[in-house]
N, C-alpha and C positions, 0 to 999 in steps of 0.2 A: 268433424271427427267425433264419435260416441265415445265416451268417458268410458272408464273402467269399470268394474262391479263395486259399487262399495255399500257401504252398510245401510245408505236411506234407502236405496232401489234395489236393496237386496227386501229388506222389510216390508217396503210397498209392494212388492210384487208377491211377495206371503199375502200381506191384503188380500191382493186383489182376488188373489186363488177361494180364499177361504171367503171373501162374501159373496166370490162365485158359490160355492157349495152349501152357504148357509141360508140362500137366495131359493134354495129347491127342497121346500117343505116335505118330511119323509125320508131324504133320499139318508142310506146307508152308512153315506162315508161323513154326513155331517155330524155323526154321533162322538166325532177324533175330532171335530176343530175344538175354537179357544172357547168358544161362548158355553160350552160341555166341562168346563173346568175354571173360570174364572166369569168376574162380576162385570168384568168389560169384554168388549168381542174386537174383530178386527174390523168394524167402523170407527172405534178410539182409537187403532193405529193410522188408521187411513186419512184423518183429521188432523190428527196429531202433524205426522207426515205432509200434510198438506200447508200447516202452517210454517214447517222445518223450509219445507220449500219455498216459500213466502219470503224467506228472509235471503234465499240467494235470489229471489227474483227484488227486490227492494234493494240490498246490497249492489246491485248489476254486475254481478262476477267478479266483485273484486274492482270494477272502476267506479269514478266516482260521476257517478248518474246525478243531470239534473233533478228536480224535486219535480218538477211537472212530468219529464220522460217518467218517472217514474209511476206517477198517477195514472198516466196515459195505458203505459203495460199495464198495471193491475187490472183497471176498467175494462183493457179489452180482452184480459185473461179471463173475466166475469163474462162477457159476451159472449167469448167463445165459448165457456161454459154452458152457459144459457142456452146458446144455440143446439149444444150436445142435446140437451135435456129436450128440449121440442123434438128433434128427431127421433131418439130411441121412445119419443111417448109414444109419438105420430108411427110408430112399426111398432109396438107393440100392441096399439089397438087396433093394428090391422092385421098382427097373426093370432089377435082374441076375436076378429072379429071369421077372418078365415077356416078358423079351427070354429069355430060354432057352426058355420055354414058347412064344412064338410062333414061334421058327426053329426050333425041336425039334432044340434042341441043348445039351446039359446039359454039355457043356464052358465053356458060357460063366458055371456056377457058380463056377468055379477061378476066376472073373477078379479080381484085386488081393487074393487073401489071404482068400477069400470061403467057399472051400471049406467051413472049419469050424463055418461059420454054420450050412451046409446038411447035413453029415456028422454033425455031434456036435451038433445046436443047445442042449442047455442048457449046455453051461458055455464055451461060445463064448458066447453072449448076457450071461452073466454078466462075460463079458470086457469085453462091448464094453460095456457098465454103468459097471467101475471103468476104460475106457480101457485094459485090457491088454491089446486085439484091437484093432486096428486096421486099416482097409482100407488099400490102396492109397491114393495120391494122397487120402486123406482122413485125412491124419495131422500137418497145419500144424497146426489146430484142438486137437485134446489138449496138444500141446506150449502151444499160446497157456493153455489153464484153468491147468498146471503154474505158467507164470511168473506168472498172477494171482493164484494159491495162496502162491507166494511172492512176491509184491508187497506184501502191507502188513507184510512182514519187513525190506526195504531202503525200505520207504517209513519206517517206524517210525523205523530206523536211519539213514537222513536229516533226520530232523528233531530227535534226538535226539544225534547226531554225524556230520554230513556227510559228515566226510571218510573217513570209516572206509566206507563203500557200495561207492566201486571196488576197495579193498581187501582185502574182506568176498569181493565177488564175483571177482577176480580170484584169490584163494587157492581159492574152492570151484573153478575153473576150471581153476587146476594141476593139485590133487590129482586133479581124473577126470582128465586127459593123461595123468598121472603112473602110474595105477593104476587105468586104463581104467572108470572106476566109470562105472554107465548103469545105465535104468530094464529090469528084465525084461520082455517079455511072456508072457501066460497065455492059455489054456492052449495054444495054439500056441507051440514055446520058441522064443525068439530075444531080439533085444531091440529097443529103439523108436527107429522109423528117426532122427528127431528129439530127440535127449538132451537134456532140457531141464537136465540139470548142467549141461553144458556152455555152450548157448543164453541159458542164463540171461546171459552176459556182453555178449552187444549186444543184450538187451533192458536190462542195466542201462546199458550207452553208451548207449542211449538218452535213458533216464533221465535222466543225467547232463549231456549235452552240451543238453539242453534247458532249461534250467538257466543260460539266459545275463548274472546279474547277479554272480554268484561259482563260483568253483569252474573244473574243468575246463570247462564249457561257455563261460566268459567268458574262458578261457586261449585257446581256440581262436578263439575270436573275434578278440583282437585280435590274432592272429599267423597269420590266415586266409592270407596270401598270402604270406608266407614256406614254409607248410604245404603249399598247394598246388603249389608249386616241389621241394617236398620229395615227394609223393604222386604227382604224372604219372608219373615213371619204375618206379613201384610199378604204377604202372595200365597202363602201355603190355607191361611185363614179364609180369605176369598173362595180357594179350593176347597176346604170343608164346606163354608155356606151355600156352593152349587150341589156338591155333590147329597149332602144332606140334608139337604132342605133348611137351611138354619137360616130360613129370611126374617125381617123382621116383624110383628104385627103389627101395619100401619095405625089401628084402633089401639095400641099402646103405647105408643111415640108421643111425647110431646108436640106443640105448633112451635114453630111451622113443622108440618112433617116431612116437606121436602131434604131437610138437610138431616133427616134420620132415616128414609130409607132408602133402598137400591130402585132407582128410579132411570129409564135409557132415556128417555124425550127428556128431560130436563138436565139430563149428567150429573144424578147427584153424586156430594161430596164421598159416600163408602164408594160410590163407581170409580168413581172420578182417582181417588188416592190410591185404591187396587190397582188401576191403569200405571197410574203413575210408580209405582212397588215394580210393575209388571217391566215398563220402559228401563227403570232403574238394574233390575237384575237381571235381563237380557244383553243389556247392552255390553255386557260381555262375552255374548256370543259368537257373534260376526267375525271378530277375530279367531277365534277356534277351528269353526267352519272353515276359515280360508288355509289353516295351519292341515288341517284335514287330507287341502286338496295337494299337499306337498309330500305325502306319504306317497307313494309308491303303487301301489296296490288301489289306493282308493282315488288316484287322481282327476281319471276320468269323468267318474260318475259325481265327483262333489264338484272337478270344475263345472261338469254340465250342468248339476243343481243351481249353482251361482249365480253361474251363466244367464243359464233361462230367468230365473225368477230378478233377477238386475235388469233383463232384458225387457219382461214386462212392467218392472217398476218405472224405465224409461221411460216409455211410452205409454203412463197411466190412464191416460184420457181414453186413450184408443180403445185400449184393452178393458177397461170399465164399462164402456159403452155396449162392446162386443161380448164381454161378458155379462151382461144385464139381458141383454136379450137373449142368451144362449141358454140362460137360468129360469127364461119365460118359455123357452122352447123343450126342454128338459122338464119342468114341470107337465107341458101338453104330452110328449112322451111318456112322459112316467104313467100319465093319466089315462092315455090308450092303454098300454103296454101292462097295467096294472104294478108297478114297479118292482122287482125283483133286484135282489144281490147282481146278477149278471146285468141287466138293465143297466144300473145305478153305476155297474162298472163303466160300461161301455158310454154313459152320460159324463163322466167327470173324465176320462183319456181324453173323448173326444173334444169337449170343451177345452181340456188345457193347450190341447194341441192346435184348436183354431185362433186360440189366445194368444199362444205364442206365433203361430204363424200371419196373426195380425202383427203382432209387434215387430216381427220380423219384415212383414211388408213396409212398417212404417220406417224402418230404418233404413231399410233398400230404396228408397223413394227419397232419402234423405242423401244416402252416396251416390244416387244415379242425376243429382244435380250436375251442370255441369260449372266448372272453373269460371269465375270470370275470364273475360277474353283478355289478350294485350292486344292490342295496336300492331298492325304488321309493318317491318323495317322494313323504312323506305332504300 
């Protein structure tokens, strides 16, 4: 039976919308997402979220899960992971490679990182295997296997010693600022746009603050609205430094200068606390929205917003997937098409609609199981 709407798979499924949209360079309607008004975007919710999730999957819904079952699910939640990630690679190099052969234009192999697929393909392939080839705009997905990989190390260490988790991850988090540690990639050098050293720390917030009968997640709670008093002006300020340009001059920071300027591969700390401002003053919205859909007049349409966007946050994996390459196909459009307001429309309707009707498939596929049997009376 699919759970109700509530506040994480309402939020995730904003994610998922908005880095569908922020996925397609240009296009019109990305000029209204989050990343246009604030210093973190909807991959720090997506993370975020992902570690929230972490903890009903560790938890085991409320029963008390051996320590191994428990390892067993995370690992193979990582796999399955994993697995996603090799497919939408293995289809998006094949509608980069499609779309060159029908415009007869071998430029458009270069597209997101792609080159080495096509120039050197055996030990690019071998990259994009252990994850150290990564495309373009398909590089959330590795970072998510990494923190699964290290999931049942703070899940262990939360059940084993609490309080030692944000501290655990909070020290792995200095030392990379500190001494720029990050994952390399191969065999193209560079490194990965996504450092899950770093990342790993509001996938562990997340973790943690879900967690609402002890601990930080039950601190925040009862001091929600003193917090929030504390957090707008963090959020309004972030607001001025996108809109204005008020970023900081790296050549005038002191060392390390990771932990002085707004940096996304590393999560640094102004990102990282704007984010945190951002979760903090939101989080009283969910409930308003839903108070919304009990007027009269506006029932329909805020249930159906809920709705949907609960429905995609359900079914995150899917709809990620689906939306990843809907976002590489929408790009090739745009690209034909020379992209237009009306274009750009017809690219985000159609997307959200195959998104949800993915999600919608996967839940139909979920009620169309059938009952265990009984035994028939003798």
């Amino acid at each position: 039976m699919k759970r109700q709407p509530n506040a994480v798979d309402f939020w995730r499924g904003f994610a998922l919308i908005t880095i569908f949209i922020d996925h397609i360079p240009g296009l019109f309607y990305a000029h209204y997402t989050l990343v246009n008004y604030s210093l973190a975007d909807a991959a720090d919710l997506f993370v975020f979220l992902a570690g929230w999730s972490l903890r009903l999957m560790a938890d085991g819904g409320g029963r008390a899960m051996p320590t191994r079952d428990i390892m067993l699910r995370l690992f193979g939640r990582a796999l399955e992971l994993y697995a996603a990630q090799v497919l939408i690679t293995m289809l998006a190099i094949a509608m980069l490679a499609l779309t060159a052969i029908e415009l007869s234009n071998p430029l458009l192999l270069e597209w997101h990182n792609a080159a080495a697929v096509f120039n050197d393909p055996v030990p690019a392939h071998i990259g994009l295997a252990l994850l150290t080839h990564q495309l373009g705009y398909f590089d959330i997905l590795p970072l998510y296997v990494v923190l699964m990989l290290m999931a049942p190390v703070f899940a262990l260490i939360d059940r084993t010693a609490p309080h030692w988790v944000l501290p655990a991850s909070l020290a792995l988090y200095v030392a990379v600022l500190a001494f720029q540690l990050t994952l390399p990639t191969w065999p193209v050098s560079g490194t990965w746009f996504f450092n899950p050293l770093a990342w790993q720390v509001v996938f562990v917030l997340g973790f943690i603050m879900a967690k609402g009968d002890a601990g930080l997640g039950a601190w925040v709670r009862r001091h929600i609205v003193p917090l929030r008093m504390l957090a707008l002006p963090i959020v309004i300020l972030g607001l001025l430094i996108v809109r204005f340009d008020w970023w900081p001059d790296p050549s005038d920071v002191p060392n390390p200068k990771l932990f002085f300027i707004a940096d996304k591969t590393y999560e640094t700390p102004i990102r990282l606390l704007q984010f945190l401002a951002l979760v903090v003053v939101f989080s009283i919205a969910f409930p308003y929205i839903r108070k919304l859909a009990d007027w009269a007049v506006l029932r329909r349409p805020v249930d159906g917003l809920i709705g949907l966007l609960a429905m995609l946050g359900r079914n995150s994996l899917y709809v990620f997937c689906v939306g990843s390459l809907l976002s590489l196909l929408a790009q090739i459009v745009r690209y034909y098409y020379r992209g237009t307001v009306g274009i750009d429309t017809v690219v985000v309707i159609s997307g959200i609609f195959i998104m949800a009707l993915t999600a919608w498939l996967a839940e139909s596929r979920q009620r169309a199981r059938p009952a265990p049997s009984t035994p028939p009376r003798s």
